[in-house]
TIVO-200039 format. One line per 5 residues: number of its first residue (from 1); their letters; for each residue x, y, z of N, C-alpha, C. Coordinates in Angstrom, 2 decimals. Layout:
BEGIN
NUM) a) X/Y/Z/X/Y/Z/X/Y/Z | ...
! end
This chain:
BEGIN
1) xxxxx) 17.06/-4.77/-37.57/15.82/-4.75/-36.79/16.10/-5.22/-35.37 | 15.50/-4.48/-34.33/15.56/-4.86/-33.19/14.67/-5.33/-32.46 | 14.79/-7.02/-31.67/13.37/-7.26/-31.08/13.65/-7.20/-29.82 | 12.64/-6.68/-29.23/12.17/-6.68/-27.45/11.48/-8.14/-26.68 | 12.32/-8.86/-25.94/11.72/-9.79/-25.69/11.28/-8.90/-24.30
6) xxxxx) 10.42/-9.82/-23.28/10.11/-9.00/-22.03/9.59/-10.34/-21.20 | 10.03/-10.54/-19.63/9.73/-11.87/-19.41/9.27/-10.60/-17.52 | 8.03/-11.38/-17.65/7.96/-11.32/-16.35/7.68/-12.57/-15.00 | 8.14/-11.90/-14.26/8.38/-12.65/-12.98/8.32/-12.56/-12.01 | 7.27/-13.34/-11.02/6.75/-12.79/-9.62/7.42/-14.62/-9.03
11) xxxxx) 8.39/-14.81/-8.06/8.24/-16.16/-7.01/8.48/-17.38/-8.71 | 9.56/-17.68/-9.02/9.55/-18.68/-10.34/11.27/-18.99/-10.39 | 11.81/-19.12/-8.92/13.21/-19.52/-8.88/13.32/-21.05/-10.03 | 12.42/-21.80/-10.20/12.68/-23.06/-10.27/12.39/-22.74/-12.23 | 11.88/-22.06/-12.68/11.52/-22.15/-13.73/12.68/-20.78/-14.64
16) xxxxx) 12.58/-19.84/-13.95/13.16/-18.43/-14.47/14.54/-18.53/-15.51 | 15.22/-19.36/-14.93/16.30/-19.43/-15.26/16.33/-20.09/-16.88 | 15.10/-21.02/-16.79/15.32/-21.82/-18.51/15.27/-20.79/-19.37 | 13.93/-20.17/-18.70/13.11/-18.83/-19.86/14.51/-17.81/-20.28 | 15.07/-17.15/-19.43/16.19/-16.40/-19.54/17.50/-16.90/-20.62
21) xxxxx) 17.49/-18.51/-20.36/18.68/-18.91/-21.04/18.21/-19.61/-22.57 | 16.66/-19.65/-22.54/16.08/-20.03/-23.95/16.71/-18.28/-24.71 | 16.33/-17.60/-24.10/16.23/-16.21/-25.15/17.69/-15.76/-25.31 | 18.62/-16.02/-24.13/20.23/-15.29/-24.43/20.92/-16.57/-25.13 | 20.36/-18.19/-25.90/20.59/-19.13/-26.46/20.08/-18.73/-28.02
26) xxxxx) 19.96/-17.46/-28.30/19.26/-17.12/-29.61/20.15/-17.00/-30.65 | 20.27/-17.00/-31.78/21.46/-16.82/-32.67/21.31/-15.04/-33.61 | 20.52/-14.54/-33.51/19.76/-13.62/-33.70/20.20/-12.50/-32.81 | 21.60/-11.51/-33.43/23.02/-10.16/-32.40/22.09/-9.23/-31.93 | 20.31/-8.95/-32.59/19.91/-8.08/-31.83/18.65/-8.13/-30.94
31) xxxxx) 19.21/-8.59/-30.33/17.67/-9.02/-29.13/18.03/-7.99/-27.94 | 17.26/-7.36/-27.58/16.88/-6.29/-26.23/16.19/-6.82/-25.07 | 16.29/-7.96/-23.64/15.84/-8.40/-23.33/15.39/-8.11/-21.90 | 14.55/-7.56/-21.69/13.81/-7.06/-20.56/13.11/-7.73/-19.53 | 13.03/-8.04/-17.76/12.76/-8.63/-16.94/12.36/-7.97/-15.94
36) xxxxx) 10.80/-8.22/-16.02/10.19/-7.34/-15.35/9.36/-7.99/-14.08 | 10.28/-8.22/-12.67/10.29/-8.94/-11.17/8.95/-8.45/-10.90 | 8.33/-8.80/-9.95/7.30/-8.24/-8.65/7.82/-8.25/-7.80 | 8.97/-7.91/-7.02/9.58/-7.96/-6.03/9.76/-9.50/-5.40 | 9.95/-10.43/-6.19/9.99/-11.61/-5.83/11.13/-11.77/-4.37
41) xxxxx) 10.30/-12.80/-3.42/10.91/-13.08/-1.80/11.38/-14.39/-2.37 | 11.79/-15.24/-3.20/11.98/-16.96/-3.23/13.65/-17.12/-3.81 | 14.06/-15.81/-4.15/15.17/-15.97/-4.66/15.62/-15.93/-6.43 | 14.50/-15.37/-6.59/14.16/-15.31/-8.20/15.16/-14.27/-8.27 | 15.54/-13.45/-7.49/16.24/-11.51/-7.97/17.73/-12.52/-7.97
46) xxxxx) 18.01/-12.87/-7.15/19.24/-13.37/-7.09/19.64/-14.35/-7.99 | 18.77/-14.93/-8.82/19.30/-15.75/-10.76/19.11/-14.67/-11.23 | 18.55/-13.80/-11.38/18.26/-12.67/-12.42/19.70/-12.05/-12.22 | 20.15/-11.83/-11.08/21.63/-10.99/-10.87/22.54/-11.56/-11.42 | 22.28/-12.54/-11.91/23.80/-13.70/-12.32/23.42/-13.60/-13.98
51) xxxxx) 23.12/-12.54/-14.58/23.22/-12.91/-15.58/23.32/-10.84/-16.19 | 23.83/-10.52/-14.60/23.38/-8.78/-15.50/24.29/-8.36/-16.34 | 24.17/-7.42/-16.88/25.10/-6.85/-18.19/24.54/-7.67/-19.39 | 23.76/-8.99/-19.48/22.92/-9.42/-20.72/21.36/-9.08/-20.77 | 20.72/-8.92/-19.42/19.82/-8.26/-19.69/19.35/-7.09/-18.29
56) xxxxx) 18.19/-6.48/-19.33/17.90/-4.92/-18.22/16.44/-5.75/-17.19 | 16.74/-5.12/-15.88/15.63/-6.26/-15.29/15.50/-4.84/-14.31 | 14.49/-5.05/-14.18/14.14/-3.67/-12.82/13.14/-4.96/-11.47 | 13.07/-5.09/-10.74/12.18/-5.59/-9.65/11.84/-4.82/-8.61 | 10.10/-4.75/-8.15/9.51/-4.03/-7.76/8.29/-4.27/-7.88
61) xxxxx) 7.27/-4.05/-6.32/6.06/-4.77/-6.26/4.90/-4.08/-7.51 | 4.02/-4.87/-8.26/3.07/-4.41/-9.15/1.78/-5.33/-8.67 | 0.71/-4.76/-8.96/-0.57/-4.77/-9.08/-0.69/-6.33/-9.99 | 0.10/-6.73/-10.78/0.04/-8.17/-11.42/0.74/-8.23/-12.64 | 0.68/-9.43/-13.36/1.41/-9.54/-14.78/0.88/-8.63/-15.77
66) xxxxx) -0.31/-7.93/-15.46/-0.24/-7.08/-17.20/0.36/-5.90/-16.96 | -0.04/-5.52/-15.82/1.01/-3.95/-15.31/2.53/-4.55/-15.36 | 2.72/-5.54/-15.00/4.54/-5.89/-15.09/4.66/-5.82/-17.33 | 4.07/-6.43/-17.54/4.32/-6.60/-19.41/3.95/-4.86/-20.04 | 3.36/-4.33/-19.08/2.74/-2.62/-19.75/4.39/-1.73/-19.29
71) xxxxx) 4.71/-2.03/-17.76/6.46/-1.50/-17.76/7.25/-1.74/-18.79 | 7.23/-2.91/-18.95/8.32/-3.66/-20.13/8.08/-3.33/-21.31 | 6.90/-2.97/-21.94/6.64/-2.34/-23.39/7.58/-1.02/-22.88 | 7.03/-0.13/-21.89/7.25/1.41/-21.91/9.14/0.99/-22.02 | 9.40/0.49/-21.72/10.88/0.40/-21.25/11.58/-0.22/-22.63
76) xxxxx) 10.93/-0.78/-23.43/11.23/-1.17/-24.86/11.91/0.17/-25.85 | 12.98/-0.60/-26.75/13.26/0.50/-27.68/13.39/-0.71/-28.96 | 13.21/-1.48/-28.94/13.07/-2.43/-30.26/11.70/-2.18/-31.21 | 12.19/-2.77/-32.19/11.33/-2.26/-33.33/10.04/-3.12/-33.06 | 10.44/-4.27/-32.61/9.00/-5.28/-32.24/9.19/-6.09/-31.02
81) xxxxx) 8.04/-6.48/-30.33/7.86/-7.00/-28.99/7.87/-8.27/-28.78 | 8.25/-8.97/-28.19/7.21/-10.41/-27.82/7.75/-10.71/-26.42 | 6.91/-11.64/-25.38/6.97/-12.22/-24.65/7.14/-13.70/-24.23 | 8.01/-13.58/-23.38/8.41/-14.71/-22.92/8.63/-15.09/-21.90 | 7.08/-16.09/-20.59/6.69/-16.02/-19.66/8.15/-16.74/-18.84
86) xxxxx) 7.83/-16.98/-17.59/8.38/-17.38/-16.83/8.83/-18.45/-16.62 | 7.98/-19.12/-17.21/7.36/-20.83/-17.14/7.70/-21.74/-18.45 | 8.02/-20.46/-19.20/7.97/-21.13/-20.90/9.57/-21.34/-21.16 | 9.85/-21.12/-22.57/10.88/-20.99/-23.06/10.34/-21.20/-24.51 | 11.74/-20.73/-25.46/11.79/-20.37/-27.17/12.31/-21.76/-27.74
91) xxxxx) 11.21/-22.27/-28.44/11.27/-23.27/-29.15/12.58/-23.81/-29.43 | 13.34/-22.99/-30.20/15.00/-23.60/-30.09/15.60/-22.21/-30.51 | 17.18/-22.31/-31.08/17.95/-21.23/-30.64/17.50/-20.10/-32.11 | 16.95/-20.23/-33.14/17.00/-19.87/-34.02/15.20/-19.43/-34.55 | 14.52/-19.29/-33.18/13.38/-18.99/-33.39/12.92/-16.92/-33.74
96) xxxxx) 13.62/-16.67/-33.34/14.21/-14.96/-33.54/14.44/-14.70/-34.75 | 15.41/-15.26/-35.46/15.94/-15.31/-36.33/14.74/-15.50/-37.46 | 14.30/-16.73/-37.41/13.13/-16.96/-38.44/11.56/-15.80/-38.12 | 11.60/-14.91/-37.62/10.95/-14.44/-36.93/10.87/-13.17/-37.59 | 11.84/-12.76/-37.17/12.72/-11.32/-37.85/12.82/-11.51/-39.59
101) xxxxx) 13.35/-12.99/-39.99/13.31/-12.61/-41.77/11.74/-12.97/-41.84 | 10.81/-13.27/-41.72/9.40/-13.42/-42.09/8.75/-12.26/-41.42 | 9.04/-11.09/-40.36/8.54/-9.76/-40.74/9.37/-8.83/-42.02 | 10.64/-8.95/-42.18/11.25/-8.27/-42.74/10.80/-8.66/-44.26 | 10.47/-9.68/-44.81/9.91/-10.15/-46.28/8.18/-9.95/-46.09
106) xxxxx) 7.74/-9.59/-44.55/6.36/-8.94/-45.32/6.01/-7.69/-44.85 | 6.83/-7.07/-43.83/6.32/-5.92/-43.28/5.54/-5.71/-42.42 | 5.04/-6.93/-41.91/3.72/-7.17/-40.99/4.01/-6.14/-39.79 | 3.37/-5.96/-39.45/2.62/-5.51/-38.00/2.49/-6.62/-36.95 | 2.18/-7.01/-37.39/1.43/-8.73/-35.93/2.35/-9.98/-36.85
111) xxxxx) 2.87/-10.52/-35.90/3.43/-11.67/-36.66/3.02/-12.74/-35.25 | 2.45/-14.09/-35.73/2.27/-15.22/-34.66/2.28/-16.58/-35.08 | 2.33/-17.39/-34.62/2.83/-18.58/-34.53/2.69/-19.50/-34.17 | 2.88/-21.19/-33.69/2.58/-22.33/-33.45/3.03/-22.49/-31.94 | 2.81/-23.28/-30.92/3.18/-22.91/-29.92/2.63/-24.61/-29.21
116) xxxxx) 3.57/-24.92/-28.16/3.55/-26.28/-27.72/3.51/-26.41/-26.17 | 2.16/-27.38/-25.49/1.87/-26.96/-24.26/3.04/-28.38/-23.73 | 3.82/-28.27/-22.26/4.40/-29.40/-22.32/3.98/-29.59/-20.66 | 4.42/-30.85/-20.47/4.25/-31.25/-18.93/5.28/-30.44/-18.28 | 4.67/-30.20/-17.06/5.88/-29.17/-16.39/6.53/-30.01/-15.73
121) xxxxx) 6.55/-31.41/-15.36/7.43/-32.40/-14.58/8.52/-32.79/-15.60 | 7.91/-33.13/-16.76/8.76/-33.44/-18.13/8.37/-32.97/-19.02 | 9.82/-32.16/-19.53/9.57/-31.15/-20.27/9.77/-31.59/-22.00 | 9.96/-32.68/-22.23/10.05/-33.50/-23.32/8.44/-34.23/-23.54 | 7.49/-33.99/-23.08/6.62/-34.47/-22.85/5.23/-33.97/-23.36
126) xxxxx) 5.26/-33.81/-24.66/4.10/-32.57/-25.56/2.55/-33.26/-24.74 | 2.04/-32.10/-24.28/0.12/-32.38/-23.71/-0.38/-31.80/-24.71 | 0.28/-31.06/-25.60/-0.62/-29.85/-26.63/-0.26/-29.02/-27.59 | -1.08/-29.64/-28.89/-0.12/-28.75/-30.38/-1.14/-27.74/-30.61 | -0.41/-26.51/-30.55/-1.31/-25.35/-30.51/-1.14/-25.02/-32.14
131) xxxxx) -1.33/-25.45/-32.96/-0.96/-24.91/-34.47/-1.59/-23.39/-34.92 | -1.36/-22.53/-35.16/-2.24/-21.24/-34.97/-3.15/-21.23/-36.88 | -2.77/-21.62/-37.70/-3.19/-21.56/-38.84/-3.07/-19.83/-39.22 | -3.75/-20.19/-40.83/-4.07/-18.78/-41.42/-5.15/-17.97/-40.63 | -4.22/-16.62/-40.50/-5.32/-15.09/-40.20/-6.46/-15.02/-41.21
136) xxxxx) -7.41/-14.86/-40.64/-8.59/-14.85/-41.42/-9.34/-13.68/-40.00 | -9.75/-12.67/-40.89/-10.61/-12.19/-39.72/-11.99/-12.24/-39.34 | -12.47/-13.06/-40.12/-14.39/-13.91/-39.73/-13.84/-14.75/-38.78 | -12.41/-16.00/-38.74/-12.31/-16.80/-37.79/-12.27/-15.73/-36.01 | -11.52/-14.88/-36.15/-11.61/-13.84/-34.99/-12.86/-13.39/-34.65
141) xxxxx) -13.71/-13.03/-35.48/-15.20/-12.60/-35.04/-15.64/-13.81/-34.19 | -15.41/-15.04/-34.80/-16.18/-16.61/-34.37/-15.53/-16.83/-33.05 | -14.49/-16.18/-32.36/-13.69/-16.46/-31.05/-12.16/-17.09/-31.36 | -11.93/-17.20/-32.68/-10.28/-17.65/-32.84/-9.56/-16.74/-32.18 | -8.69/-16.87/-31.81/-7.41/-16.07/-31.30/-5.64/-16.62/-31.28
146) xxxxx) -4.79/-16.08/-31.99/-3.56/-16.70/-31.77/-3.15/-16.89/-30.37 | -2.05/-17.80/-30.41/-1.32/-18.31/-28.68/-0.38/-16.88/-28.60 | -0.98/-16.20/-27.45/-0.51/-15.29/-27.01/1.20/-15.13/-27.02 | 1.95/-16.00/-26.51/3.18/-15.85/-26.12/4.05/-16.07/-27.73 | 2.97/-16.53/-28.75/3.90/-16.49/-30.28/4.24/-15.02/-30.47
151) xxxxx) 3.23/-13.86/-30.12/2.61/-12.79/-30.99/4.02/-11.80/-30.39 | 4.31/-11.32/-31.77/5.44/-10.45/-31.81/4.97/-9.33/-32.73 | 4.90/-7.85/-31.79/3.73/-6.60/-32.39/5.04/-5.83/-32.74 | 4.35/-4.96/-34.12/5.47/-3.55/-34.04/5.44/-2.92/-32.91 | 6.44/-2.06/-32.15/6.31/-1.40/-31.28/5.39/0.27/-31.05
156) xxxxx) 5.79/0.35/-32.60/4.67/1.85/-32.50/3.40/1.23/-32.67 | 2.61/0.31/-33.10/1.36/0.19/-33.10/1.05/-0.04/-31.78 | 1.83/-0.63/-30.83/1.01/-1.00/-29.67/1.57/0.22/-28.73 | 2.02/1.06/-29.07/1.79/3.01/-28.38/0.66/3.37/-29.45 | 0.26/3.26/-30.07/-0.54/3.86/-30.71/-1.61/3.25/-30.25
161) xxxxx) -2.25/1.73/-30.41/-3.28/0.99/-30.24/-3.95/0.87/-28.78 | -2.92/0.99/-27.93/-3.01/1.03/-25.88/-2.30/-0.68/-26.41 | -1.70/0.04/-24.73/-1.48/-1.35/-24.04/-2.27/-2.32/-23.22 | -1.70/-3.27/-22.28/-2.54/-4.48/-21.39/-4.09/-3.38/-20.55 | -5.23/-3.65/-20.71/-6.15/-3.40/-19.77/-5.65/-3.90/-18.36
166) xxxxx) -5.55/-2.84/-17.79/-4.77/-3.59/-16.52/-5.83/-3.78/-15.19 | -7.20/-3.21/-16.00/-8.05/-3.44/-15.03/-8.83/-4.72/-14.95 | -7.81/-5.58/-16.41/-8.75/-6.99/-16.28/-7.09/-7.83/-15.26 | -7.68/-9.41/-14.57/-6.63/-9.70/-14.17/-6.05/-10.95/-14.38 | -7.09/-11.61/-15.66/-6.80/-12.93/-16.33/-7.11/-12.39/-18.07
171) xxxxx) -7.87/-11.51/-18.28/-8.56/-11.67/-19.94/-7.86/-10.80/-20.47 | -7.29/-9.49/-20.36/-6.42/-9.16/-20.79/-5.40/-9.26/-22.04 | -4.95/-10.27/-21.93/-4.35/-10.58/-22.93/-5.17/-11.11/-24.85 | -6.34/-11.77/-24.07/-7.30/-11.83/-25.02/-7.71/-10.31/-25.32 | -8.28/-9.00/-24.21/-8.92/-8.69/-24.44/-7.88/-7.34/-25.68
176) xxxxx) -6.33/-7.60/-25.26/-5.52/-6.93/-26.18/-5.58/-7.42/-27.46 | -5.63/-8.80/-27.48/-5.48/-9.75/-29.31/-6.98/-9.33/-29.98 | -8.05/-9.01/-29.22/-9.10/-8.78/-30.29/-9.02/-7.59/-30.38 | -8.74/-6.56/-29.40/-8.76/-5.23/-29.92/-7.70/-4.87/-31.26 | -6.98/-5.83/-31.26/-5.58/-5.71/-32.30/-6.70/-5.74/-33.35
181) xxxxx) -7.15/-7.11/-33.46/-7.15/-8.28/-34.73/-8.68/-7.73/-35.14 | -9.99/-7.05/-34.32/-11.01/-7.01/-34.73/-11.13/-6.08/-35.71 | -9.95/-5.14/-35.55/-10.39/-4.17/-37.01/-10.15/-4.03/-38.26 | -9.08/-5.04/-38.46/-8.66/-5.51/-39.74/-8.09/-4.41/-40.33 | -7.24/-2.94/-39.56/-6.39/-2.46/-40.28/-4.82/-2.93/-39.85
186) xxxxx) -4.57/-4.01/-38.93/-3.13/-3.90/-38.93/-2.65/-5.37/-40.28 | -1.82/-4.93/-40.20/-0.72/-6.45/-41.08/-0.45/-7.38/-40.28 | -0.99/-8.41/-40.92/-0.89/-9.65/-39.73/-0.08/-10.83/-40.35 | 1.23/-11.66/-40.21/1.39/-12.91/-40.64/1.69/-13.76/-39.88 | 1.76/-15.01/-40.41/1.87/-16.17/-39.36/2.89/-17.00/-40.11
191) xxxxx) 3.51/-17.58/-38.88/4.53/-18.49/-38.94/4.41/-19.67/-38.83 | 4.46/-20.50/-39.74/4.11/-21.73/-39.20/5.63/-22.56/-38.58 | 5.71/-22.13/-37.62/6.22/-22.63/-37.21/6.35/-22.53/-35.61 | 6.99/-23.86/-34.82/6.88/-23.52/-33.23/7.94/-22.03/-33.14 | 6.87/-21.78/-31.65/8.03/-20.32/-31.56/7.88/-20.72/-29.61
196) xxxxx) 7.44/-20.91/-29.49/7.30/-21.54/-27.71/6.89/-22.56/-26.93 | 7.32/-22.89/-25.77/6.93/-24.41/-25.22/6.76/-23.38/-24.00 | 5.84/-24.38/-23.68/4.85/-23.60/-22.46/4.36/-24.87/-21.21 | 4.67/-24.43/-20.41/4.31/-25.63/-19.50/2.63/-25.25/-18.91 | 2.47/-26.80/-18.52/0.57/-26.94/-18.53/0.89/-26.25/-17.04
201) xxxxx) -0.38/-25.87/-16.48/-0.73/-25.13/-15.41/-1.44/-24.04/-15.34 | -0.93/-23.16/-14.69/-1.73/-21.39/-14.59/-2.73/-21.61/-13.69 | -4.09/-20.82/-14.52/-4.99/-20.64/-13.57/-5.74/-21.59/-12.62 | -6.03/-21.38/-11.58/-6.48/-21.84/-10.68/-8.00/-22.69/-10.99 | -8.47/-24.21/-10.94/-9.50/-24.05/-11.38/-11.00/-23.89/-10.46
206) xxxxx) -10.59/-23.60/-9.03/-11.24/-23.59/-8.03/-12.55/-22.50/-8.17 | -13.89/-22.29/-7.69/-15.00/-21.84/-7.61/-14.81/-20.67/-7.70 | -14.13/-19.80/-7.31/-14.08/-18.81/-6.58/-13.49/-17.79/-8.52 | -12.01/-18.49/-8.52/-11.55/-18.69/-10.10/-12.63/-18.21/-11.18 | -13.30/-19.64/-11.15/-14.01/-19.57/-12.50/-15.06/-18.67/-12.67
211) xxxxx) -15.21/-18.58/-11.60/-16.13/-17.18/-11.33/-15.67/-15.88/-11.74 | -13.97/-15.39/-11.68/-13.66/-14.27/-11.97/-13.56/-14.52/-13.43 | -12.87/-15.70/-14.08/-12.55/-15.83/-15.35/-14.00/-15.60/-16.49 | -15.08/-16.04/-15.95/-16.04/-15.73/-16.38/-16.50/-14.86/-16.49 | -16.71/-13.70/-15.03/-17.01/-12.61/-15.23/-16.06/-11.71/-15.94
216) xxxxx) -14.70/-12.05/-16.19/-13.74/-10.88/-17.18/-14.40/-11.42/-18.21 | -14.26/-12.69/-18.58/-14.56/-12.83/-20.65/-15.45/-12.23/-20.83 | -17.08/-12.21/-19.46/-18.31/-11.47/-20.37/-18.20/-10.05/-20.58 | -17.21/-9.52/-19.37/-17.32/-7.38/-20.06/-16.52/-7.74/-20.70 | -15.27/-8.66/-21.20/-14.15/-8.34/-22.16/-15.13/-8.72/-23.63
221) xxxxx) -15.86/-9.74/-23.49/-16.53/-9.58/-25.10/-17.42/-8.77/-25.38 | -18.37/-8.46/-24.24/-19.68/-6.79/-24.43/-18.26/-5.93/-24.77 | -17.55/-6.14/-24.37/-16.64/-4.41/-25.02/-16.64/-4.83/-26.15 | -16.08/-5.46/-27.31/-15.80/-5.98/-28.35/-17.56/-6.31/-29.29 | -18.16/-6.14/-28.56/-19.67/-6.29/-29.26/-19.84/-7.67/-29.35
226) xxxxx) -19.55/-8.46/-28.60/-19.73/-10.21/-29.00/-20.62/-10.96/-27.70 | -21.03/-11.93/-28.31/-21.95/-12.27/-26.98/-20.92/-13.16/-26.46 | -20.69/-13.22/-25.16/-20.09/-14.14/-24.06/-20.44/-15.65/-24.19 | -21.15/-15.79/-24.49/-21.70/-17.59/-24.29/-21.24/-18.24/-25.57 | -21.49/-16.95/-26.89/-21.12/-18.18/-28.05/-19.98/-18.19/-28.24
231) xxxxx) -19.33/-16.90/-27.79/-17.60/-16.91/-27.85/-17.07/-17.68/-27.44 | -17.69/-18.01/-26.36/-16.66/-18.76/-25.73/-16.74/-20.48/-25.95 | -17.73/-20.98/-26.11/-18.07/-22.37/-27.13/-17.25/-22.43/-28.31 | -17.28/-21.17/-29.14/-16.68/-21.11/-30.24/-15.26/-21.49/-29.84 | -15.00/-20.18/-29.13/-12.91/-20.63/-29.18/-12.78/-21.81/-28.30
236) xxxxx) -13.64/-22.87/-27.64/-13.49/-24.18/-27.15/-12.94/-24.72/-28.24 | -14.57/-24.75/-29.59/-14.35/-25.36/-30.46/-12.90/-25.37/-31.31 | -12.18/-24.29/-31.58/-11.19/-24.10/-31.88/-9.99/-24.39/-31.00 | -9.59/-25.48/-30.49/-8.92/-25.72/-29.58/-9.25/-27.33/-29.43 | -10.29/-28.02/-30.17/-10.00/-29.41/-30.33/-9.26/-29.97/-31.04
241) xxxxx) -9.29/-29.21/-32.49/-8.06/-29.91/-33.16/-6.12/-30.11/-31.86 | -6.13/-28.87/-31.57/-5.16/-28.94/-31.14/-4.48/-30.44/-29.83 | -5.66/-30.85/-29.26/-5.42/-32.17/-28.68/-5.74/-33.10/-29.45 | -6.09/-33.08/-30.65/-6.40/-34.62/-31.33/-4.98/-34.86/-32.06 | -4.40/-33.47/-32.53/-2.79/-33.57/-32.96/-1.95/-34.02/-32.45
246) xxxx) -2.12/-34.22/-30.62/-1.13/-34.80/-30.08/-1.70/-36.31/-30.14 | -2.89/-36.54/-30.32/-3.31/-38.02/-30.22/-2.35/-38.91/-31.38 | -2.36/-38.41/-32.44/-1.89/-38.78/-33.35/-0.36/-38.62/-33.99 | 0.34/-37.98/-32.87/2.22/-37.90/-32.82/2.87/-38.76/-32.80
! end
């Protein structure tokens, strides 16, 4: 079996390099690993060059990260996908590995996982246990959703299913996991186990921000038939356990 990792990267000299050396640190002979630039000016192309002949990297200006992750599917020839941001890195060297025998013993379609938010100053430093639990698809109606960067898809379902809405420019990624998960024909399993460390940050939380983030979740849930206000309370609610876990480490 062959997996497609795909890491994109716009300006992330300081971070790029872990993400790259978490995934070529894998123990797991068939990984296909794809790097998909925005024409980065900071010096990001020039670590990416120091490592060619291990992976395929194209750089070149895009419209944003879901059009950069929609190249990197098309450019995929592995049997299954996953991502692995810029910022992050793979739990440890043998996360592939356990990955690959728990689709191969169920056949799944969607396979996802546990996932750990860390301080980006110190990276030993857990802010957040994302535990994903059992697929259940009433919890998905209620606003559950797995941690994006666990989720490792067959590759023909997601040519078959569409790829990133590239006309959203934060929800996206949600608005791909419910279109997956709301219809309850694909195979879904979960891993309990970590599959990524993710550093705290991202979006912006300034006025202007919360304003767009808001206005994507409400057409991303009217598409999906869900009301905006309780969804989004709901998947709050689902997301407390995950800081009371670190209270108690």
């Amino acid at each position: 079996m062959k997996v497609s990792i795909i890491t994109t990267c716009y300006n992330r000299k300081n971070t790029i390099r872990g993400a790259i050396e978490s995934v070529l640190a894998q123990d797991y002979p068939d990984i296909e690993y794809i790097i998909v630039d925005g024409a980065s000016t900071d010096g990001s192309v020039d670590i990416i060059k120091t490592y060619e002949g291990k992976v395929k990297y194209i750089s070149e200006p895009d419209r944003g990260m879901y059009e950069a992750i929609n190249k990197g599917i098309r450019m995929a020839t592995g049997d299954y996908i996953g991502l692995v941001h810029s910022d992050d890195f793979l739990y440890n060297c043998h996360v592939v590995t356990h990955i690959v025998e728990q689709l191969e013993s169920t056949c799944a379609d969607f396979l996802y996982g546990d996932g750990l938010f860390i301080n980006p100053e110190n990276t030993d430093k857990v802010v957040r246990k994302w535990i994903g639990g059992i697929y259940r698809l009433w919890k998905v109606k209620h606003g559950w959703l797995p941690l994006h960067p666990t989720c490792y898809m067959r590759r023909s379902v997601l040519m078959r299913r569409g790829l990133y809405n590239e006309s959203y420019k934060i929800a996206a990624d949600s608005d791909l996991l419910f279109r997956y998960l709301l219809g309850g024909d694909i195979t879904v399993t979960y891993l309990h186990e970590y599959i990524i460390r993710m550093r705290m940050g991202g979006m912006s939380t300034d006025k202007a921000r919360r304003k767009q983030i808001w206005k994507e979740d409400i057409r991303m849930c009217h598409s999906h038939g869900m009301n905006a206000t309780i969804t989004k309370i709901e998947k709050m609610l689902w997301k407390v356990p995950q800081f009371i876990n670190v209270m108690f480490m």
